[in-house]
PDB file of N, H, CA, C and O in Angstrom:
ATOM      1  N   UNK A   1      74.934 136.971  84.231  1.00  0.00           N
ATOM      2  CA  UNK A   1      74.847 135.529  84.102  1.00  0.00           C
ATOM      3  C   UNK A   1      73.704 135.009  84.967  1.00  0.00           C
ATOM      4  O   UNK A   1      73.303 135.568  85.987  1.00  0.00           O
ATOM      5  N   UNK A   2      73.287 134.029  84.521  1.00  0.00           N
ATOM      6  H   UNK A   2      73.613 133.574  83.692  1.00  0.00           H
ATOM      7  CA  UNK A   2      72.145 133.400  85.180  1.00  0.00           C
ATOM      8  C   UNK A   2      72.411 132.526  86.323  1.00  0.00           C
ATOM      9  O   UNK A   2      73.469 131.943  86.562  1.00  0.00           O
ATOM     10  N   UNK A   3      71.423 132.506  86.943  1.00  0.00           N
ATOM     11  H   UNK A   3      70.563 132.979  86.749  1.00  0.00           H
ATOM     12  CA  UNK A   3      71.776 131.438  88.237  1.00  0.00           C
ATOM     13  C   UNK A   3      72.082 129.969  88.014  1.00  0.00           C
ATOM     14  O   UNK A   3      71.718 129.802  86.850  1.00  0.00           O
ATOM     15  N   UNK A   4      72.458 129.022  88.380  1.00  0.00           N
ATOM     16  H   UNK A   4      72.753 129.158  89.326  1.00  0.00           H
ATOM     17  CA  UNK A   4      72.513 128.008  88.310  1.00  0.00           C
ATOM     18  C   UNK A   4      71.428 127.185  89.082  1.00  0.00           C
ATOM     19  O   UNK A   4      71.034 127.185  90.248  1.00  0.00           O
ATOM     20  N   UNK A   5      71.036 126.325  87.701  1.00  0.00           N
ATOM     21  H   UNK A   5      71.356 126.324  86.753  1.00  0.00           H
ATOM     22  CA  UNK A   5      69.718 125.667  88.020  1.00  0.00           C
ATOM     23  C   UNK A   5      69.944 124.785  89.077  1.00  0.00           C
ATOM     24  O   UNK A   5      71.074 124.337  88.882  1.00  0.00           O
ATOM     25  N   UNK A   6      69.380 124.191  90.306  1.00  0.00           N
ATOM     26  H   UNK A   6      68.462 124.555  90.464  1.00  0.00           H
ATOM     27  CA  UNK A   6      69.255 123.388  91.038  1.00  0.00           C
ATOM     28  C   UNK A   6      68.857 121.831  90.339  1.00  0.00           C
ATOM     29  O   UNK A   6      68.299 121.633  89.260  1.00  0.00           O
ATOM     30  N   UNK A   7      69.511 120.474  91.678  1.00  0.00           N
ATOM     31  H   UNK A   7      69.965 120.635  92.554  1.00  0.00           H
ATOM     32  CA  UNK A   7      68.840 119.002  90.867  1.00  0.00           C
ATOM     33  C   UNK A   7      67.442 119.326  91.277  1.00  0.00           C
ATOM     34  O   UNK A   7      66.627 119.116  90.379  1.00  0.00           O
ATOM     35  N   UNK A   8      67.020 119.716  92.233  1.00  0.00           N
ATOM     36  H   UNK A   8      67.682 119.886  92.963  1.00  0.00           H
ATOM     37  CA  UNK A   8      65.329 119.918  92.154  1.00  0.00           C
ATOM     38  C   UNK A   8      64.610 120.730  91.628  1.00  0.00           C
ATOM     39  O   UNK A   8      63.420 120.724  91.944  1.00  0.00           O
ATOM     40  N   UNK A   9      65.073 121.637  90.713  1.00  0.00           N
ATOM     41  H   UNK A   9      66.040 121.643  90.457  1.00  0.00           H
ATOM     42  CA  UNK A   9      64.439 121.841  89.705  1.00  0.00           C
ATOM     43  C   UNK A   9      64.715 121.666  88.559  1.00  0.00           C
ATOM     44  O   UNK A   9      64.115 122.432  87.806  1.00  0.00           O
ATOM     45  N   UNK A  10      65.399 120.954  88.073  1.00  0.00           N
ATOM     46  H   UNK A  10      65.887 120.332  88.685  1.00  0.00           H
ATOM     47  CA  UNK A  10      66.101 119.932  86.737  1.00  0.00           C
ATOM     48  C   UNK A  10      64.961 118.555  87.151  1.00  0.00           C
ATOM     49  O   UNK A  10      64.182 118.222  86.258  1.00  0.00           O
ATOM     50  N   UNK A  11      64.914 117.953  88.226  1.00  0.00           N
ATOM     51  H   UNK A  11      65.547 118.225  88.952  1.00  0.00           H
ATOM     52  CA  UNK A  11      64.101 116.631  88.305  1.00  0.00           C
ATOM     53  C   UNK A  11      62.811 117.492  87.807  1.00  0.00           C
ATOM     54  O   UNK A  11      62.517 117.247  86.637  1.00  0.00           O
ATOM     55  N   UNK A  12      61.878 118.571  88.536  1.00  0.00           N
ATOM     56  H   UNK A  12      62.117 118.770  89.486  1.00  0.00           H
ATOM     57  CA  UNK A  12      60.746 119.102  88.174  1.00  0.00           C
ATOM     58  C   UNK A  12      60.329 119.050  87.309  1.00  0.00           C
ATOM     59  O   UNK A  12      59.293 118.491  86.951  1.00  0.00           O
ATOM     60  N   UNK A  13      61.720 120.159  86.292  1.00  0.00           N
ATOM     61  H   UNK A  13      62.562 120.614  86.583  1.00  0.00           H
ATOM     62  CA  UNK A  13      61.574 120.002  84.748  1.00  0.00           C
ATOM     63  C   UNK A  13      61.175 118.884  84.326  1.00  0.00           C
ATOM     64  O   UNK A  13      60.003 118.699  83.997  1.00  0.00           O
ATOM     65  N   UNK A  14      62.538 117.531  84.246  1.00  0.00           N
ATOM     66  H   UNK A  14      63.490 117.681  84.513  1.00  0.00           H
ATOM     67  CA  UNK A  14      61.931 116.389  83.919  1.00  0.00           C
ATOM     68  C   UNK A  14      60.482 115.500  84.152  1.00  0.00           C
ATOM     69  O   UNK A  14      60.065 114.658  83.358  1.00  0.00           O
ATOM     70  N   UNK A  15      59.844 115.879  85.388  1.00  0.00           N
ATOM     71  H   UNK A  15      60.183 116.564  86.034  1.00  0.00           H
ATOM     72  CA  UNK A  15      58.831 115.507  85.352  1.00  0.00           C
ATOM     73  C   UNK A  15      57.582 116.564  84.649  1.00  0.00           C
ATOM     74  O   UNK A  15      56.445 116.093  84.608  1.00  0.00           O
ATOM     75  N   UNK A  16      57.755 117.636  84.238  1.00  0.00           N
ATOM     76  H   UNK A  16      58.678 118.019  84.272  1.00  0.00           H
ATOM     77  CA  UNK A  16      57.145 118.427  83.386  1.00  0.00           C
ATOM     78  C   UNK A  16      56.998 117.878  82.534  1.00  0.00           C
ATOM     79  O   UNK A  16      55.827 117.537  82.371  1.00  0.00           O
ATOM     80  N   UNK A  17      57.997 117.428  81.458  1.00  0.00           N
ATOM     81  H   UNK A  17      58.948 117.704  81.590  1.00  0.00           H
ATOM     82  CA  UNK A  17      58.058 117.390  80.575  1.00  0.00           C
ATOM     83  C   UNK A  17      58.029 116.044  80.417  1.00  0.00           C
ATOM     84  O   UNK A  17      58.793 115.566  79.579  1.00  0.00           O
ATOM     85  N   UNK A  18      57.110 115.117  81.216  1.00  0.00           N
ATOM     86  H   UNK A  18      56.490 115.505  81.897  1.00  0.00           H
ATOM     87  CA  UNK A  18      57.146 113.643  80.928  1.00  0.00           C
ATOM     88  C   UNK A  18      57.923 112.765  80.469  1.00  0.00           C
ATOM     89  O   UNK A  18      57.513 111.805  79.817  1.00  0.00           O
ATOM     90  N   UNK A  19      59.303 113.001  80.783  1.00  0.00           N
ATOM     91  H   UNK A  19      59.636 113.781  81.314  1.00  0.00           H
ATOM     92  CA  UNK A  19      60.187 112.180  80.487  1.00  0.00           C
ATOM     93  C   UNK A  19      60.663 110.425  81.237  1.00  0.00           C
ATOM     94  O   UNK A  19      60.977 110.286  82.420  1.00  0.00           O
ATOM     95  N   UNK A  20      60.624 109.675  80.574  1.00  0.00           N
ATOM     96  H   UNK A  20      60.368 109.787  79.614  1.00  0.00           H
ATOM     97  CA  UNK A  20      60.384 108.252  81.193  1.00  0.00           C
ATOM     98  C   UNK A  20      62.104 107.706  81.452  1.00  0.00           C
ATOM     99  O   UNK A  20      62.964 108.067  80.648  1.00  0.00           O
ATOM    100  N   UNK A  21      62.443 106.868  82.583  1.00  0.00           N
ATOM    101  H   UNK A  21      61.745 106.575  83.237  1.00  0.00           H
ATOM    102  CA  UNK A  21      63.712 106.444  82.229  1.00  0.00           C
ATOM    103  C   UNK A  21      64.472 107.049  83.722  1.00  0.00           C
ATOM    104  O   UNK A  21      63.975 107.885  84.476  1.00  0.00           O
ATOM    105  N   UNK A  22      65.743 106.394  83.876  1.00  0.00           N
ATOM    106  H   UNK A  22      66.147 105.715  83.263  1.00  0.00           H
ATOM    107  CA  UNK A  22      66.313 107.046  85.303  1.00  0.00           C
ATOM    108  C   UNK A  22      66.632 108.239  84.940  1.00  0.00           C
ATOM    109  O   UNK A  22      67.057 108.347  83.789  1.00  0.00           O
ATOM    110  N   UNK A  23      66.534 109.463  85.772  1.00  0.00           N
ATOM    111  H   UNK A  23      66.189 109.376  86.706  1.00  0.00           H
ATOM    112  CA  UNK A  23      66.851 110.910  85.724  1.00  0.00           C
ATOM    113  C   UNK A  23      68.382 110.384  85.902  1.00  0.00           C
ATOM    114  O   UNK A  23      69.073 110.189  84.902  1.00  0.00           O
ATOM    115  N   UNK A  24      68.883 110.163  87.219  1.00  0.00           N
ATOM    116  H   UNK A  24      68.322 110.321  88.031  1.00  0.00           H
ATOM    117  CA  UNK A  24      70.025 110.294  87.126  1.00  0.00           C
ATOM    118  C   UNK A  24      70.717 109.624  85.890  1.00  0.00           C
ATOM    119  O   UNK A  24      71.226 110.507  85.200  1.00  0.00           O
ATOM    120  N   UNK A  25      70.895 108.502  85.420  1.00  0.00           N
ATOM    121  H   UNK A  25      70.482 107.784  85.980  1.00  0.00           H
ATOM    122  CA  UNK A  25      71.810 108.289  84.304  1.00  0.00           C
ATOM    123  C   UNK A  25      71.279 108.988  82.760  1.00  0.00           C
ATOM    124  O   UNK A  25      71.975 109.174  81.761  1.00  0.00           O
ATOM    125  N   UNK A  26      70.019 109.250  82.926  1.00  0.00           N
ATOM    126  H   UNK A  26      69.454 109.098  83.737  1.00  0.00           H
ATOM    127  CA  UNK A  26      69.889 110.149  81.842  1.00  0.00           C
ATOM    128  C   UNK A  26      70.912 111.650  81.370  1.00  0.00           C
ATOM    129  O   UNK A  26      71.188 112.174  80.290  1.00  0.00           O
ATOM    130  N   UNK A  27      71.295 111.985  82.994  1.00  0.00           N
ATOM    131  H   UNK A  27      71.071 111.559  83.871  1.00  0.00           H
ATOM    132  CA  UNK A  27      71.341 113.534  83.331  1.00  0.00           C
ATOM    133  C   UNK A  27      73.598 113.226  82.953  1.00  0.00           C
ATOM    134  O   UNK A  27      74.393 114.161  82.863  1.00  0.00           O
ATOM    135  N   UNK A  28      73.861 112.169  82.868  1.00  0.00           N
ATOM    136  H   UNK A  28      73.214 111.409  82.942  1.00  0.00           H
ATOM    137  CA  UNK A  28      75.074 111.989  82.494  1.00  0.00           C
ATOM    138  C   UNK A  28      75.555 111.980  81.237  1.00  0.00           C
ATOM    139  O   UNK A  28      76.754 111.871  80.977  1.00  0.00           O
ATOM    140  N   UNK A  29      74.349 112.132  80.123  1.00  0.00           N
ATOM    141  H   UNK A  29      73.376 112.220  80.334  1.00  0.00           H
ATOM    142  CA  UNK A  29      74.291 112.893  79.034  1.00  0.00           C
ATOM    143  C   UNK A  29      74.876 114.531  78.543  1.00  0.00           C
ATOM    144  O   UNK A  29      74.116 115.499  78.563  1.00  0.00           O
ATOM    145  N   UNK A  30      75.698 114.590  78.301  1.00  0.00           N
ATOM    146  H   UNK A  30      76.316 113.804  78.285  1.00  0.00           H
ATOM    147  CA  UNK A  30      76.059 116.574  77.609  1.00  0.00           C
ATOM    148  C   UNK A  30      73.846 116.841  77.483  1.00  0.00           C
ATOM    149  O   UNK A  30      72.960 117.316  78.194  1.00  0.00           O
ATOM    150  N   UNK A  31      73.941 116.303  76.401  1.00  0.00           N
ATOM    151  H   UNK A  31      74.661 115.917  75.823  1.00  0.00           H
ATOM    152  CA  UNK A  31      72.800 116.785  75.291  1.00  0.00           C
ATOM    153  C   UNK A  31      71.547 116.869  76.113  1.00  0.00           C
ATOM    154  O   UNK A  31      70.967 117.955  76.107  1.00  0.00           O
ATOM    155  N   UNK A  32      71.016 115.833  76.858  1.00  0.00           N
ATOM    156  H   UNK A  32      71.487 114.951  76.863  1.00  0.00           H
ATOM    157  CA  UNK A  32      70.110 115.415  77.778  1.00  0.00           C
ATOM    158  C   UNK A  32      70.197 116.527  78.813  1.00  0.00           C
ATOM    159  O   UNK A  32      69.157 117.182  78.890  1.00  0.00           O
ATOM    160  N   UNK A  33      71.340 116.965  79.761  1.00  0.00           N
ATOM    161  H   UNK A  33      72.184 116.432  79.699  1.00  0.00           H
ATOM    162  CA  UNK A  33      71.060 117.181  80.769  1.00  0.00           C
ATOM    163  C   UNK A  33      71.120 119.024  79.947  1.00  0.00           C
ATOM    164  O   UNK A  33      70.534 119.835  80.663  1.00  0.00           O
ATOM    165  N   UNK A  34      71.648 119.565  78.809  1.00  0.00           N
ATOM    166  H   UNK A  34      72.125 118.906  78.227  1.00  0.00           H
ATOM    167  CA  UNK A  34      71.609 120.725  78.510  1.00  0.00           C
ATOM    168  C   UNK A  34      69.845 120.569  77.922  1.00  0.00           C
ATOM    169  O   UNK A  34      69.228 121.494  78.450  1.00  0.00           O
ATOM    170  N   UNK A  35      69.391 120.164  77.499  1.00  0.00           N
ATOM    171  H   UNK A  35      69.892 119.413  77.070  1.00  0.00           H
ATOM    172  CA  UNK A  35      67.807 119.871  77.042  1.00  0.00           C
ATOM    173  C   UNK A  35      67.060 120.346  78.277  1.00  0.00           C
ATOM    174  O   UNK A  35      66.617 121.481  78.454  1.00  0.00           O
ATOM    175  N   UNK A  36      67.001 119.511  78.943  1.00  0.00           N
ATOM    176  H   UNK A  36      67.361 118.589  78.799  1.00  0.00           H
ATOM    177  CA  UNK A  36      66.402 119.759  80.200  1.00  0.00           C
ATOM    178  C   UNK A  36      66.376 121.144  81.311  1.00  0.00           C
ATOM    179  O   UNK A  36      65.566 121.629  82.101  1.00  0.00           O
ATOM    180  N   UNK A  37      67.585 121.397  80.903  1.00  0.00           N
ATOM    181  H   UNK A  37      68.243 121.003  80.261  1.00  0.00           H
ATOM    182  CA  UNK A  37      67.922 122.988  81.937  1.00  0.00           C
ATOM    183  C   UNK A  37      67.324 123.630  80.656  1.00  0.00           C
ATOM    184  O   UNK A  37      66.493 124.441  81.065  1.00  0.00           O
ATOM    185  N   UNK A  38      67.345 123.646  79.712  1.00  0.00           N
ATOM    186  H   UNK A  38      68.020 122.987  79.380  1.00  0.00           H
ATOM    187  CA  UNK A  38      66.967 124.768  78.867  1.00  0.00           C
ATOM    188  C   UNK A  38      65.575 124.947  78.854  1.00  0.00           C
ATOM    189  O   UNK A  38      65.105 126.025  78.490  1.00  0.00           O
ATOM    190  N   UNK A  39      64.607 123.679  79.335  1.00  0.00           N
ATOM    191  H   UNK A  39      64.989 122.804  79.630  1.00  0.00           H
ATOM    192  CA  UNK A  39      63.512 123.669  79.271  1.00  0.00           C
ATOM    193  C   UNK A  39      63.424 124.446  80.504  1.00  0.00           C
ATOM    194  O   UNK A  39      63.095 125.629  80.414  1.00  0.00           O
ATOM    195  N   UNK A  40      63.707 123.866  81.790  1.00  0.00           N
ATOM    196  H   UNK A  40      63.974 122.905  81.863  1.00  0.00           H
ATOM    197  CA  UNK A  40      64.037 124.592  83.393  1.00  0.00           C
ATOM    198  C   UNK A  40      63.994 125.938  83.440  1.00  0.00           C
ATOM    199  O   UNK A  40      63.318 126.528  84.283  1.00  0.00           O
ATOM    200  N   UNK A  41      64.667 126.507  82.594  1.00  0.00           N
ATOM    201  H   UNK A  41      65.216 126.028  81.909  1.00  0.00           H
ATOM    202  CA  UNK A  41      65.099 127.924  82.918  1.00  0.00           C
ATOM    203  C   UNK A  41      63.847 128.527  81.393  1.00  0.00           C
ATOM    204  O   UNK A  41      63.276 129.573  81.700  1.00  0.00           O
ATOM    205  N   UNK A  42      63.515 128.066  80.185  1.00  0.00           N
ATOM    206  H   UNK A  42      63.978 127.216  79.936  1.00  0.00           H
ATOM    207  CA  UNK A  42      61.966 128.145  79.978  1.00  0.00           C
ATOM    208  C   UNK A  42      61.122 128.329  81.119  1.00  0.00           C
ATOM    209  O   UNK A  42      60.874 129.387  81.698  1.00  0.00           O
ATOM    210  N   UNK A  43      60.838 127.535  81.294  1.00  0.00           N
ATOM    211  H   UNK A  43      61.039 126.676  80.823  1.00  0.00           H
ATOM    212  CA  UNK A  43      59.522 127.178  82.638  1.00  0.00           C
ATOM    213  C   UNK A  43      59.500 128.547  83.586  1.00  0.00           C
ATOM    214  O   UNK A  43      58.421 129.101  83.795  1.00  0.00           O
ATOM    215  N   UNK A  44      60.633 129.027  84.105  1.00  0.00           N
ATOM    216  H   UNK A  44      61.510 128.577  83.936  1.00  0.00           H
ATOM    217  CA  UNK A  44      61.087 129.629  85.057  1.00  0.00           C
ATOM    218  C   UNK A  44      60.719 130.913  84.457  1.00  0.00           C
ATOM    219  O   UNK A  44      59.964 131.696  85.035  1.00  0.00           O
ATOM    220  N   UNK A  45      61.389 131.214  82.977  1.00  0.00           N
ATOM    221  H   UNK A  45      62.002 130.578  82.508  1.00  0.00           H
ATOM    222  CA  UNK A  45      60.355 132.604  82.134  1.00  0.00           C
ATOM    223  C   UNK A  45      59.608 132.883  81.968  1.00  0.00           C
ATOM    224  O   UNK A  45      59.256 134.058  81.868  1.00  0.00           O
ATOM    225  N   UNK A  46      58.631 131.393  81.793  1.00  0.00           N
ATOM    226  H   UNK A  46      58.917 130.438  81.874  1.00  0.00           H
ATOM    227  CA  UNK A  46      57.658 132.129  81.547  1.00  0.00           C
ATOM    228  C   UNK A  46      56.402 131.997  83.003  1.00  0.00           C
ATOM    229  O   UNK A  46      55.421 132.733  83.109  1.00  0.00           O
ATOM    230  N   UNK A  47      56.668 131.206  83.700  1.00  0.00           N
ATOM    231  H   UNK A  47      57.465 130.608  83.614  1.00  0.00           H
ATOM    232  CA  UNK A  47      56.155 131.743  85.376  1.00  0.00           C
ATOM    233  C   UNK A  47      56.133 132.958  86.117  1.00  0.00           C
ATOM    234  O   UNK A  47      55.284 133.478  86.841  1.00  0.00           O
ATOM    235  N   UNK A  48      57.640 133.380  85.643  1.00  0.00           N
ATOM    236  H   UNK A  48      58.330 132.957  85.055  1.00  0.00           H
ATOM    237  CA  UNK A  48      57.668 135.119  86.216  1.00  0.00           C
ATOM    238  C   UNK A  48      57.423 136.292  84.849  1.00  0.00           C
ATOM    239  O   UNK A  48      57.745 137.465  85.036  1.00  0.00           O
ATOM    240  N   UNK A  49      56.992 135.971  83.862  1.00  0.00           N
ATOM    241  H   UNK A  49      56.730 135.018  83.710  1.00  0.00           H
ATOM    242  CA  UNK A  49      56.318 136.179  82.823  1.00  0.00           C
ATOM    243  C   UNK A  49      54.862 136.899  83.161  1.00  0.00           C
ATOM    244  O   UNK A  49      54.531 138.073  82.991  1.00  0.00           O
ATOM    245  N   UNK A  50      54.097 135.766  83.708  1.00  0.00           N
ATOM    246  H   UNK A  50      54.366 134.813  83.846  1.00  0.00           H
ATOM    247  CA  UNK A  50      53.031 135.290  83.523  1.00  0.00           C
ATOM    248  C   UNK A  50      52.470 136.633  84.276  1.00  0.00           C
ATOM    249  O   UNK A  50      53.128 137.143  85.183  1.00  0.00           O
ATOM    250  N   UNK A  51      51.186 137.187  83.838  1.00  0.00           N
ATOM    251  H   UNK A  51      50.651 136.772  83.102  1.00  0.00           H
ATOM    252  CA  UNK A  51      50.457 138.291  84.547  1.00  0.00           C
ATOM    253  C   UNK A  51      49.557 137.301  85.142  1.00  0.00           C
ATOM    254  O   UNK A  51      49.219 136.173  84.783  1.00  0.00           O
ATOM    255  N   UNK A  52      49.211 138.155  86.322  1.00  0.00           N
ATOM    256  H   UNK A  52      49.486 139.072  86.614  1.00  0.00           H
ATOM    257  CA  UNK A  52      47.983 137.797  87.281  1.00  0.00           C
ATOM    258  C   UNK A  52      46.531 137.890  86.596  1.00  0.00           C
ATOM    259  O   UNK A  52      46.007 138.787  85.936  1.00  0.00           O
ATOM    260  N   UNK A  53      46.061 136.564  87.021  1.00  0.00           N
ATOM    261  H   UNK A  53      46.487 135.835  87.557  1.00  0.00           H
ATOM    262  CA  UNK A  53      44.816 136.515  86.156  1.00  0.00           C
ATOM    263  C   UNK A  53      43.734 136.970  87.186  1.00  0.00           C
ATOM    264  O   UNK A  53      43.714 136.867  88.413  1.00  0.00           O
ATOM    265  N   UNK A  54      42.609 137.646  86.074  1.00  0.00           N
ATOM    266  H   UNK A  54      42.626 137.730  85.078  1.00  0.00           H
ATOM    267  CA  UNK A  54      41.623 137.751  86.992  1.00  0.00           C
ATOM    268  C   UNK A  54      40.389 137.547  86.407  1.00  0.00           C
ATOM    269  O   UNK A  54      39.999 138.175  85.423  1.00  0.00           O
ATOM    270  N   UNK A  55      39.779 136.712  86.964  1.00  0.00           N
ATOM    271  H   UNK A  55      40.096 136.202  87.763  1.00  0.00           H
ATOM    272  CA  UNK A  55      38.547 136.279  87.051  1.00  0.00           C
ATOM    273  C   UNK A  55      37.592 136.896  86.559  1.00  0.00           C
ATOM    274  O   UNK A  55      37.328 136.515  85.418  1.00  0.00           O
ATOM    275  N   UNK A  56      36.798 137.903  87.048  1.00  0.00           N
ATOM    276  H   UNK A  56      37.013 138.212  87.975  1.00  0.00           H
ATOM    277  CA  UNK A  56      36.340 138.797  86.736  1.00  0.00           C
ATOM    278  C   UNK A  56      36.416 139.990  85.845  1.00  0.00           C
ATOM    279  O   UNK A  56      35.402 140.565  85.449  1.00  0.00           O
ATOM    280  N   UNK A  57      37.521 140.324  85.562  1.00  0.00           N
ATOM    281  H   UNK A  57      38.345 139.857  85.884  1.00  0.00           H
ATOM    282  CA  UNK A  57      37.812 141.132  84.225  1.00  0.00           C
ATOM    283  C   UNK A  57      37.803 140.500  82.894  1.00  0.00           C
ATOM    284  O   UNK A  57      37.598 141.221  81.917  1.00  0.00           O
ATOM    285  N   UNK A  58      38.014 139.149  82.730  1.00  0.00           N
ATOM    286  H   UNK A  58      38.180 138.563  83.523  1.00  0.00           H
ATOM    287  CA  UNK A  58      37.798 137.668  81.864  1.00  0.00           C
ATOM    288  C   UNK A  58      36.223 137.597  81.884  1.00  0.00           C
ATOM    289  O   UNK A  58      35.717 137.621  80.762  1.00  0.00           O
ATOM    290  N   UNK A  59      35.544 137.531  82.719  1.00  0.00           N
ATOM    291  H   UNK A  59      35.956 137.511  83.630  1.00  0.00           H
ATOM    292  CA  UNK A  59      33.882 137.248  82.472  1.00  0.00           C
ATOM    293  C   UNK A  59      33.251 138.188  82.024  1.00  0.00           C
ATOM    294  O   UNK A  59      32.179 138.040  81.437  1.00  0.00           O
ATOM    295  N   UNK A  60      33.976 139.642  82.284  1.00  0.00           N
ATOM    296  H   UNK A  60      34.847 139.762  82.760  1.00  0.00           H
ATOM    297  CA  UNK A  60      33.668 140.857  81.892  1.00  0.00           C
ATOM    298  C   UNK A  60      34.126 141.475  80.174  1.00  0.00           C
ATOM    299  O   UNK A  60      33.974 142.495  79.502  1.00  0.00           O
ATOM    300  N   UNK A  61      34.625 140.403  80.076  1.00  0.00           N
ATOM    301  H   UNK A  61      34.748 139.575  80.623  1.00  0.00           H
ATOM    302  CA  UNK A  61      35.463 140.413  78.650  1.00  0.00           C
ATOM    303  C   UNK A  61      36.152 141.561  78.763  1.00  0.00           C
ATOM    304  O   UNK A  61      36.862 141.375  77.775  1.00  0.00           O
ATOM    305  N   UNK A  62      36.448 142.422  79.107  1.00  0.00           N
ATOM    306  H   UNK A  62      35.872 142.574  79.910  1.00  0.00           H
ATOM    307  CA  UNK A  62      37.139 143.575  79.844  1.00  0.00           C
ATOM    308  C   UNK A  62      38.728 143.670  78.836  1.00  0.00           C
ATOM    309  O   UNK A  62      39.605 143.626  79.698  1.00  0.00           O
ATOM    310  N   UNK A  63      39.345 143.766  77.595  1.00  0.00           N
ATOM    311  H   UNK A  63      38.633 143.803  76.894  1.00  0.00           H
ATOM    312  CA  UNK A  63      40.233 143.321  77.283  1.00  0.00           C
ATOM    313  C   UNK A  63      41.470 144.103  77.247  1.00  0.00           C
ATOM    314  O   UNK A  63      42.472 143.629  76.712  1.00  0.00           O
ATOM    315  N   UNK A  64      41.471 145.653  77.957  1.00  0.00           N
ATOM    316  H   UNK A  64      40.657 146.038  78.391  1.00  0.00           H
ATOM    317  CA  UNK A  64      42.468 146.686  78.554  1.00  0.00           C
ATOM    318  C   UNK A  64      43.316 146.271  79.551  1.00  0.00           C
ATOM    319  O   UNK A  64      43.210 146.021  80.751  1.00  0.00           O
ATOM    320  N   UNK A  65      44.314 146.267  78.602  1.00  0.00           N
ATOM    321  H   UNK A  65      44.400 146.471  77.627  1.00  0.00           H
ATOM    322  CA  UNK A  65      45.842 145.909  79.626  1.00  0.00           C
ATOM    323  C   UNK A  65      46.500 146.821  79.846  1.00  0.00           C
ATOM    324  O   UNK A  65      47.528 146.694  80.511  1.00  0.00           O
TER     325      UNK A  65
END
């Protein structure tokens, strides 16, 4: 099972994802506040996803992974 998302990174999300309006009474929503963690725990995949970029192997067009 997965961790349980934190409110500071549920607010994050929401500000990711440009959402306008009070967080908190938004987040008293079922639908709203499951939207948002789903995006959260997105975000969170694909950050520890993400390979290290490098600079130089990119200018080098270098395209061996």
């Amino acid at each position: 099972m997965r961790a349980p998302i934190t409110e500071a990174e549920l607010r994050a999300a929401w500000q990711r994802l440009r959402m306008v309006g009070d967080f908190d009474s938004s987040m008293r929503h079922r639908a709203v506040h499951r939207a948002v963690e789903s995006a959260a725990r997105a975000m969170q995949a694909r950050k520890c996803d993400r390979p290290g970029y490098d600079a130089k192997r990119r200018a080098a067009n270098d395209q061996n992974d």
